[in-house]
N, C-alpha and C positions, 0 to 999 in steps of 0.2 A: 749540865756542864757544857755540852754541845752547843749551846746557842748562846750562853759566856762568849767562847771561841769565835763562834760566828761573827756576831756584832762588833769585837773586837777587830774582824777579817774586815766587814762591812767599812767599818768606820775610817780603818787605814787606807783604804781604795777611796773613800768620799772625799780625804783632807789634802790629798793632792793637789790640786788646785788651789784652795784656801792658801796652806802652805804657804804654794810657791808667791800667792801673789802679795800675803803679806813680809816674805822674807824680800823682795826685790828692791822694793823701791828705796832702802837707804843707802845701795849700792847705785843707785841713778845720781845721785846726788845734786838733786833739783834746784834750782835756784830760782822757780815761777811757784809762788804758793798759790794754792785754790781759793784761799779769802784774798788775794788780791792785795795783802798787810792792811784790811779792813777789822775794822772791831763792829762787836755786837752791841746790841741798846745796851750793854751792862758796861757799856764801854771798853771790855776786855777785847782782846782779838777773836774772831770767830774761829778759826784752826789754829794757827800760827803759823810757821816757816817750815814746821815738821812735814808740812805735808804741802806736799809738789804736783803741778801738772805732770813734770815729768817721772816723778817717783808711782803719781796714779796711773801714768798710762805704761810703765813699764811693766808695773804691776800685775795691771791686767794682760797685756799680751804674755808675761810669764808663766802669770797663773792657767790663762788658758793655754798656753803652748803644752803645759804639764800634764794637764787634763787630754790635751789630744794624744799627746802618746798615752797616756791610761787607754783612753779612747781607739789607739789601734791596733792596741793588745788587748783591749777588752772580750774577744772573740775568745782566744787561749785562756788567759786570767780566771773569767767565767767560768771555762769548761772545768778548770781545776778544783775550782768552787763547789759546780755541782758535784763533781767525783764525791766531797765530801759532806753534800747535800744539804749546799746553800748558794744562793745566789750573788752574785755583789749589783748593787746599783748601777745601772747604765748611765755614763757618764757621757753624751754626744760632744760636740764643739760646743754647742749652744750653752746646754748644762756645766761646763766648764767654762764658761762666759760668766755665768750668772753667778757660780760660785765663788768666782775671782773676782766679780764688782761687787758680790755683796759682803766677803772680806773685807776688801777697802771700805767700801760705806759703814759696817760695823767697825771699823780703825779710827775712819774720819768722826765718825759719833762719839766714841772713846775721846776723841783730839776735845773737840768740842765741851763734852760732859768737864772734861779734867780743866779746860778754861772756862765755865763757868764757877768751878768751884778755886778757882785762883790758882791754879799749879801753873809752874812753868814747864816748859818743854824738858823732856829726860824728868821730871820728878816720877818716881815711883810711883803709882795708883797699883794695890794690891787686887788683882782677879780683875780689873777695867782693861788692864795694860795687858794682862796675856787672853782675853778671852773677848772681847769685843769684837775682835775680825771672825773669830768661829763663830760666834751668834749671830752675825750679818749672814754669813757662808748658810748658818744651815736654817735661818729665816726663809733668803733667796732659794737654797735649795730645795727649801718645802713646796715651792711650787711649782716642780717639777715629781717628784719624787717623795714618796714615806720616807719621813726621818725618826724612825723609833728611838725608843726611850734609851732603849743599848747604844745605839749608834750615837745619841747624843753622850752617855755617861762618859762611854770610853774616848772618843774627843774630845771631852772638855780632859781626861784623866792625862792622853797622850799628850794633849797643847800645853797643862800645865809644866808635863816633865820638859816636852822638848823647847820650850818656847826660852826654859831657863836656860837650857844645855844654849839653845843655839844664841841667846842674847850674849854669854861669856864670850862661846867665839869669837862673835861679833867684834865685842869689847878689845878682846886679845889682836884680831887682826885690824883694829883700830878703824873698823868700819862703823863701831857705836860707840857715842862719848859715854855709856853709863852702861855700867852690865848687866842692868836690869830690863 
């Protein structure tokens, strides 16, 4: 049961970053998209308007801003950890870099995937829309750090609850047009 707990501990210290950096960017409210309003050989758009220079680089300085405070309580955080005889991931800037762009690049993939299969921007894609930025996050973060099997269950468990909690918010304080 103790290593339940654990990886559960683990996984919420890891998503910090991720998180933050996929919650940011539709509070930038960008108006330069990364395809440039360019389409792909399918002649679809390659992103769309959903995704911004300035929603990507918000993103990322958020994501890594988040990560560094992890980062300089990581000292305290830890020691609590081992009291109960486990460790949590060390999170540097760097590592908090990597997992904030590889959100976004698991986001922008999702954008991409859901325009080649015809969606428009806001349509629903069930488990692409809430889980695409985690699988960037802990792709990138594979190569710094072990991403066990725990740490991955219980992230994808937490992204599903919170990603719905926080898309309502969202919806409510009228920072997303869909509350999905």
């Amino acid at each position: 049961m103790a290593d339940f707990f654990t990886e559960f501990w683990r996984a919420l210290y890891f998503v910090i970053s991720p998180y933050a950096a996929n919650a940011f960017p539709p509070l930038a409210k960008g108006k330069r998209p990364i395809d440039f309003g360019k389409n792909f050989i399918d002649g679809k758009r390659i992103l769309g308007d959903g995704k911004t220079w300035e929603g990507l680089f918000s993103g990322l300085a958020f994501g890594t801003l988040c990560g560094n405070v992890a980062w300089i309580f990581y000292d305290e955080l830890n020691s609590m950890a081992l009291n109960h005889g486990f460790s949590l991931p060390y999170i540097s800037p760097l590592f908090a870099f990597l997992l904030s762009l590889g959100a976004l690049v698991g986001d922008m993939i999702g954008s991409f995937i859901k325009r080649r299969l015809g969606m428009k921007r806001g349509e629903p894609a069930p488990f692409l829309d809430q889980l695409d930025f985690l699988f960037g996050a802990l792709i990138f973060g594979s190569f710094i750090t072990e991403i066990t099997l725990g740490m991955v269950v219980w992230s994808v468990i937490m992204t599903l609850i919170m990603h719905r909690m926080a898309n309502i918010i969202g919806y409510l304080a009228k920072v997303k047009k869909e509350p999905w």
